[in-house]
C-alpha positions as a LaTeX table, in Angstrom:
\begin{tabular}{lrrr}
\hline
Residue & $x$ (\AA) & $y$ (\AA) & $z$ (\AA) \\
\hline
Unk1 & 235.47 & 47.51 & $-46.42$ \\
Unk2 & 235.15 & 48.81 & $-42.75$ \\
Unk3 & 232.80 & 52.04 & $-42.86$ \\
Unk4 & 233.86 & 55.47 & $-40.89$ \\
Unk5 & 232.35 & 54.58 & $-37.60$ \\
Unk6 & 231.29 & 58.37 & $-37.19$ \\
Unk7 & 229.76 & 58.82 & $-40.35$ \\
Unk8 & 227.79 & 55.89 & $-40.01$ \\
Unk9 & 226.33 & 57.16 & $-36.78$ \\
Unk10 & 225.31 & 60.28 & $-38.19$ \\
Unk11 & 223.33 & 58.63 & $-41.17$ \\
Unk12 & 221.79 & 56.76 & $-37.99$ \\
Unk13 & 220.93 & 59.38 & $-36.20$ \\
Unk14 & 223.19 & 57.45 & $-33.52$ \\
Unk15 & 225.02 & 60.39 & $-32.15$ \\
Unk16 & 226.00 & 58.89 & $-29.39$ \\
Unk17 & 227.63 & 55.82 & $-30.72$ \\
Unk18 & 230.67 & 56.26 & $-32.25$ \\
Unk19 & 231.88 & 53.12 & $-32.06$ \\
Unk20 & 229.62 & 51.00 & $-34.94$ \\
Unk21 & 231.38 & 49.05 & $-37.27$ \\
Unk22 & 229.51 & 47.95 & $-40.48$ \\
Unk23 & 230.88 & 45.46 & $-42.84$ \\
Unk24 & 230.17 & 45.69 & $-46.61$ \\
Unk25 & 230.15 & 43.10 & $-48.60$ \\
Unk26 & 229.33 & 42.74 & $-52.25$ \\
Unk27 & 227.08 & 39.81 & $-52.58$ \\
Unk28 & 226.43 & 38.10 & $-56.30$ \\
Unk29 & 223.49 & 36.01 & $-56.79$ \\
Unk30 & 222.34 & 34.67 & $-59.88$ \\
Unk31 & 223.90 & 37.34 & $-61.94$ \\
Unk32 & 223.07 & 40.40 & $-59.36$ \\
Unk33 & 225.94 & 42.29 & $-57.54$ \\
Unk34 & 224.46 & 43.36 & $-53.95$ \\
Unk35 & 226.28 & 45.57 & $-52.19$ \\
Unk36 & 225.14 & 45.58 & $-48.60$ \\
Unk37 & 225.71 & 45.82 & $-44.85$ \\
Unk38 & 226.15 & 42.40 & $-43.53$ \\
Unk39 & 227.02 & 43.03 & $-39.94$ \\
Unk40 & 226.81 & 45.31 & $-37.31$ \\
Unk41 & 228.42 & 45.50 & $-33.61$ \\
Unk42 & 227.38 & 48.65 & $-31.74$ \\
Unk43 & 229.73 & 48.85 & $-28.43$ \\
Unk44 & 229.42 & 51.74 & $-26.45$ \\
Unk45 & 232.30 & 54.36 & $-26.49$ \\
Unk46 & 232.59 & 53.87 & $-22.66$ \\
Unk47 & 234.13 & 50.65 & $-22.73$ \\
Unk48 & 237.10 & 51.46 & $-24.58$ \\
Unk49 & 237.25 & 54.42 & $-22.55$ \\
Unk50 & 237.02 & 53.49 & $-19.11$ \\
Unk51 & 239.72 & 54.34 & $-16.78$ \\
Unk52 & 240.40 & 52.35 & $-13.67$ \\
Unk53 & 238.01 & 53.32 & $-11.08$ \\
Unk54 & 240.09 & 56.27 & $-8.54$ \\
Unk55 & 239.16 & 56.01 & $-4.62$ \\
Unk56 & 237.42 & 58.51 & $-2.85$ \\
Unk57 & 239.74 & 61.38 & $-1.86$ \\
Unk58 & 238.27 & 60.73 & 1.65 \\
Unk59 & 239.55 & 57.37 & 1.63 \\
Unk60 & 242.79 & 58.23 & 3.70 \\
Unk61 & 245.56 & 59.93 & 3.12 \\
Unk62 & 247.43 & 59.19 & 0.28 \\
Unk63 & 244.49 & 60.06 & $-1.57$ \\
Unk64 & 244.08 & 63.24 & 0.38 \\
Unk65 & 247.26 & 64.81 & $-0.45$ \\
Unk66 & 247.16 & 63.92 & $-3.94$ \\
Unk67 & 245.62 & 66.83 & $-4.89$ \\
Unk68 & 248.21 & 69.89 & $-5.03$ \\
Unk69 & 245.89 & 72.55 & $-3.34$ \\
Unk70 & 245.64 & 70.51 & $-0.80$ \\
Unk71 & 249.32 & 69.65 & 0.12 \\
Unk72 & 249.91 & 73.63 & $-0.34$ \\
Unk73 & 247.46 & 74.00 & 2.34 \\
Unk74 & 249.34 & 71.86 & 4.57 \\
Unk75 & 252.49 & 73.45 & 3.52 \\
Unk76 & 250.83 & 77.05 & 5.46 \\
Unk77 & 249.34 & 75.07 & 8.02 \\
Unk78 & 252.94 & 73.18 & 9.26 \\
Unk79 & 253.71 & 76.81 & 10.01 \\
Unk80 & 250.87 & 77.01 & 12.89 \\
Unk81 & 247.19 & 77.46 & 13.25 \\
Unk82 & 245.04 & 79.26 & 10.67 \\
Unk83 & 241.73 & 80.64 & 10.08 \\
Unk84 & 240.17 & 80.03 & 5.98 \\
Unk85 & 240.76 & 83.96 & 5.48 \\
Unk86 & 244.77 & 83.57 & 6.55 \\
Unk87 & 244.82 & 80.03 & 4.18 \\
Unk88 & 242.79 & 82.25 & 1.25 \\
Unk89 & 245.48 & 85.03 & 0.89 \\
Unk90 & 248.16 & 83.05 & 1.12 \\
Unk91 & 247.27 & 80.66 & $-1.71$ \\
Unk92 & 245.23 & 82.97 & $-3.65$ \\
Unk93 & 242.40 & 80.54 & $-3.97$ \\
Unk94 & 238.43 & 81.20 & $-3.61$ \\
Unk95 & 237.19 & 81.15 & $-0.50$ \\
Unk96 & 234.81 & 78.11 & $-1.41$ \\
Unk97 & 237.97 & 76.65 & $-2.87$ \\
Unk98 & 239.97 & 76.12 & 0.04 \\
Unk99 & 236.50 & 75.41 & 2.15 \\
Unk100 & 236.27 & 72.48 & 0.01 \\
Unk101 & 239.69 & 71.02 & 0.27 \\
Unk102 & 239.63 & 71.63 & 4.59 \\
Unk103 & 236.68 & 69.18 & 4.19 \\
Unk104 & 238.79 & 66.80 & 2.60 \\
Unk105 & 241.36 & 66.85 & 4.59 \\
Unk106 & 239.54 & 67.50 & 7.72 \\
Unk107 & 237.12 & 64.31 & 6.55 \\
Unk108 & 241.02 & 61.88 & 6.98 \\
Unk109 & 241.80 & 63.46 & 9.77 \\
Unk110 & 245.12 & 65.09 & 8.23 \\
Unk111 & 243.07 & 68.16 & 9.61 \\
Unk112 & 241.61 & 69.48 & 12.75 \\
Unk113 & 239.23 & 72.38 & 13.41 \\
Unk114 & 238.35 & 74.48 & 16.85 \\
Unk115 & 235.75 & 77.23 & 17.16 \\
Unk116 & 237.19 & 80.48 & 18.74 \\
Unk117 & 234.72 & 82.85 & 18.64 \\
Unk118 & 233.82 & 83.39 & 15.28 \\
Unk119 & 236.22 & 82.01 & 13.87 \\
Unk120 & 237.00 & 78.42 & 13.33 \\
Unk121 & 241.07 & 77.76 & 13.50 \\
Unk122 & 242.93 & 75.03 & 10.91 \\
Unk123 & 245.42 & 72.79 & 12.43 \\
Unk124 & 247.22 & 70.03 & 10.97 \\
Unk125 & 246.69 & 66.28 & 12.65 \\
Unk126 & 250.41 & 64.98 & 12.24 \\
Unk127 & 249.35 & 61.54 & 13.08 \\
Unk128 & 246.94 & 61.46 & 10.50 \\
Unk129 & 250.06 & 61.92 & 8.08 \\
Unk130 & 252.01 & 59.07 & 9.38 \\
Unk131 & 251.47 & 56.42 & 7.34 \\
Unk132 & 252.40 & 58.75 & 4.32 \\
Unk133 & 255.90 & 59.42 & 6.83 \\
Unk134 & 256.27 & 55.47 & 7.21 \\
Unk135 & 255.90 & 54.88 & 3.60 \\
Unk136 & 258.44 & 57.53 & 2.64 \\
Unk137 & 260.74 & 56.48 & 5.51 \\
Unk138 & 261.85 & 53.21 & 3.76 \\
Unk139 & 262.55 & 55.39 & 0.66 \\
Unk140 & 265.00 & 57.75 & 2.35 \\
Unk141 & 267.29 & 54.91 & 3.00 \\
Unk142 & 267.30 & 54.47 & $-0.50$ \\
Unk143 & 267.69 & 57.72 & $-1.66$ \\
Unk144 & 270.38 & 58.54 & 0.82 \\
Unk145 & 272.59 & 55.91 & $-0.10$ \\
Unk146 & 272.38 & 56.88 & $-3.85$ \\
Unk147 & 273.13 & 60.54 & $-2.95$ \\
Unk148 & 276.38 & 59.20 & $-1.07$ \\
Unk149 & 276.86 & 57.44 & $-4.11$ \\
Unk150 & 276.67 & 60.39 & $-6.58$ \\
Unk151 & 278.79 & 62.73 & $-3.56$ \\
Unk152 & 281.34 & 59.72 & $-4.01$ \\
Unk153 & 281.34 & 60.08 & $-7.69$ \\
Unk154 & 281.09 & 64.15 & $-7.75$ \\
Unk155 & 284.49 & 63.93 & $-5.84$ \\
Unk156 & 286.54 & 61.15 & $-7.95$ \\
Unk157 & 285.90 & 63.63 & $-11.08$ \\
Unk158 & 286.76 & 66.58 & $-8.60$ \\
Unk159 & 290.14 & 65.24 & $-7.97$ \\
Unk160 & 290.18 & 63.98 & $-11.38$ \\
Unk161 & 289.86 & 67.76 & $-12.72$ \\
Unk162 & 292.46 & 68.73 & $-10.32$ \\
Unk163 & 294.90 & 66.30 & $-11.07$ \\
Unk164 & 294.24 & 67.01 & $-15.03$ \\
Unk165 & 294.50 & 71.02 & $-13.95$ \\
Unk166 & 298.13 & 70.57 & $-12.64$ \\
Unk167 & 299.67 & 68.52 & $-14.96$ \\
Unk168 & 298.31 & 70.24 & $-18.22$ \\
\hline
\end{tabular}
């Protein structure tokens, strides 16, 4: 009989380890039935819950942009240059908020920074972005031919409709 991993902790004092298994086994020796743990396998909860290891959003791009915030604050910054106060109303984020994700991007180069005055002005680096363009590039093709596809299709059940419309 496998014993509730959790509950067997806590009698431990084993907080921590919730993955124990214990094994009881009754056990008859020269007329005694012994009921007793036999076994016991303590693994640590963080090997059946390790996730594949995620790369450093600094790594380059891809990983850059993965982050929502951070593509909106492209999005503002494809419309010109910008200082944090201009990026901070118009996505309603903290200050230290969008600070944080201009070091990111700024950090792969999808962003660049000059001082005027006192303020320092957001740009965005377009050939930082590129390989994310080339990548996407091959899967235009792809999607444009499927659209032509579904255009062709929209208009055979167009004329379909029509055809059905004047003879009914």
């Amino acid at each position: 009989m496998l014993t509730s991993a959790a509950a067997t902790a806590r009698l431990l004092g084993l907080a921590g380890a919730t993955s124990l298994f214990f094994a009881e086994r009754r056990v008859q020796t020269a007329g005694l039935s012994v009921t007793g743990v036999v076994g016991l396998t303590c693994i640590p909860i963080w090997v059946y819950d390790a996730r594949m290891a995620r790369a450093a959003t600094t790594a380059d791009a891809f990983n850059a942009v993965a982050e929502p915030r951070r593509r909106a604050i492209l999005d503002v910054l494809a419309g010109g240059e910008r200082p944090v106060n201009d990026l901070v109303r118009a996505l309603g984020l903290g200050q230290p908020q969008v600070s944080k994700h201009l070091r990111v991007l700024r950090e792969v180069g999808a962003v660049e920074v000059r001082d005027q005055g006192r303020q320092r002005l957001y740009r965005v680096n377009g050939h930082a972005l590129k390989p994310i363009h080339d990548w996407v590039k091959d899967y235009e093709r792809t999607w444009a031919d499927r659209f032509d596809e579904l255009d062709t299709v929209l208009e055979e059940l167009k004329d379909k409709e029509r055809a059905d419309g004047d003879s009914g």
